[in-house]
C-alpha positions as CSV (number, residue, x, y, z in Angstrom):
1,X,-13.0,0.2,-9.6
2,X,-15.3,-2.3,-11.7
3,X,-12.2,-3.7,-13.8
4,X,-10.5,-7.1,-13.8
5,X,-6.4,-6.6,-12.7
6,X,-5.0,-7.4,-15.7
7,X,-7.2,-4.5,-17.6
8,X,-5.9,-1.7,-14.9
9,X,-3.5,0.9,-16.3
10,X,-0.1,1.9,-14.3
11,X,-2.0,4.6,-12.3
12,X,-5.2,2.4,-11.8
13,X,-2.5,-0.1,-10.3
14,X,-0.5,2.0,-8.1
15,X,-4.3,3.5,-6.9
16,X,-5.3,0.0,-6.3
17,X,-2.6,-0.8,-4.0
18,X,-2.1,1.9,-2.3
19,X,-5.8,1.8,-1.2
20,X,-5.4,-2.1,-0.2
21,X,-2.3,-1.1,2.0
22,X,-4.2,1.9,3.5
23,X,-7.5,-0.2,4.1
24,X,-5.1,-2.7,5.4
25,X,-2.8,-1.0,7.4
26,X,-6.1,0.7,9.3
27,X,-7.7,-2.7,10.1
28,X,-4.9,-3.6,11.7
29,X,-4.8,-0.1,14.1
30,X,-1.3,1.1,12.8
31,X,-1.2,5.3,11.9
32,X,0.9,6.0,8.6
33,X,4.1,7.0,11.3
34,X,3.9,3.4,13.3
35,X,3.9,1.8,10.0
36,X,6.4,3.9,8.3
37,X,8.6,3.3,11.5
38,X,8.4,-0.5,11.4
39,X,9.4,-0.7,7.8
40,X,12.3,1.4,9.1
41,X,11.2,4.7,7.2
42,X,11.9,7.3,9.4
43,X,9.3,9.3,7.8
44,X,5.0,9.0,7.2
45,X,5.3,10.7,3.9
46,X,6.0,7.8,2.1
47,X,3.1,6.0,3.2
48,X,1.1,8.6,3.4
49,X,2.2,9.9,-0.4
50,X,1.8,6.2,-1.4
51,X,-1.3,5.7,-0.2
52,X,-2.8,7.9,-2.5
53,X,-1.1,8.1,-5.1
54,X,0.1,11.4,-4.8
55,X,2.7,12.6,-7.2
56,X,2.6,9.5,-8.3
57,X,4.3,8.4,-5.6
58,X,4.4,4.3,-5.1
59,X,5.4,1.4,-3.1
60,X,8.2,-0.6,-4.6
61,X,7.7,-4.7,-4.1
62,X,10.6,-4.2,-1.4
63,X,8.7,-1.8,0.7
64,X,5.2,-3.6,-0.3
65,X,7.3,-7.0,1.1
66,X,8.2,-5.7,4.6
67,X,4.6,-3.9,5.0
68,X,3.2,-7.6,4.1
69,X,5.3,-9.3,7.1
70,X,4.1,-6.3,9.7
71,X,0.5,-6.1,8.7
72,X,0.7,-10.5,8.9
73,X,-1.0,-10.6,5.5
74,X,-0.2,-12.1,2.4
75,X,1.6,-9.8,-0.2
76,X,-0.9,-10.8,-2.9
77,X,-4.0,-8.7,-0.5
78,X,-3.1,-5.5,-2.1
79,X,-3.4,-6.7,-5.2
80,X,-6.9,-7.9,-4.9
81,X,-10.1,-5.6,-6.9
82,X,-12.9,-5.1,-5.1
């Protein structure tokens, strides 16, 4: 992205993270359905909507806490500009 955080717009920011939790979510092995089931979503489209940013669709910070605590990373990761 080549910008500092505080200089992102709402769609930059929603892009950002989603992209953090995706990278995320595949280092640690888990498909969009085992994560979305562990968060208790009973369905992928959330993350798999989220992820991209499609429809603008975004993680709330309740949703970004509980993928924190199963991915065992700090909630401030997908937050972080490459």
């Amino acid at each position: 992205m080549g910008k500092n955080f505080n200089k992102l717009n709402e769609d930059e920011l929603y892009i950002l993270i989603g992209s953090n939790v995706a990278k995320l979510r595949k280092k640690a092995n888990l498909s969009q359905l085992d994560l979305s089931l562990a968060i208790e979503n009973k369905s992928p489209s959330l993350i798999s909507s989220a992820e991209i940013y499609t429809i603008k669709r975004y993680f709330n910070i309740l949703q970004l806490q509980k993928i924190a605590k199963v991915l065992e990373v700090d909630i401030c990761e997908f937050f972080e500009v490459e």
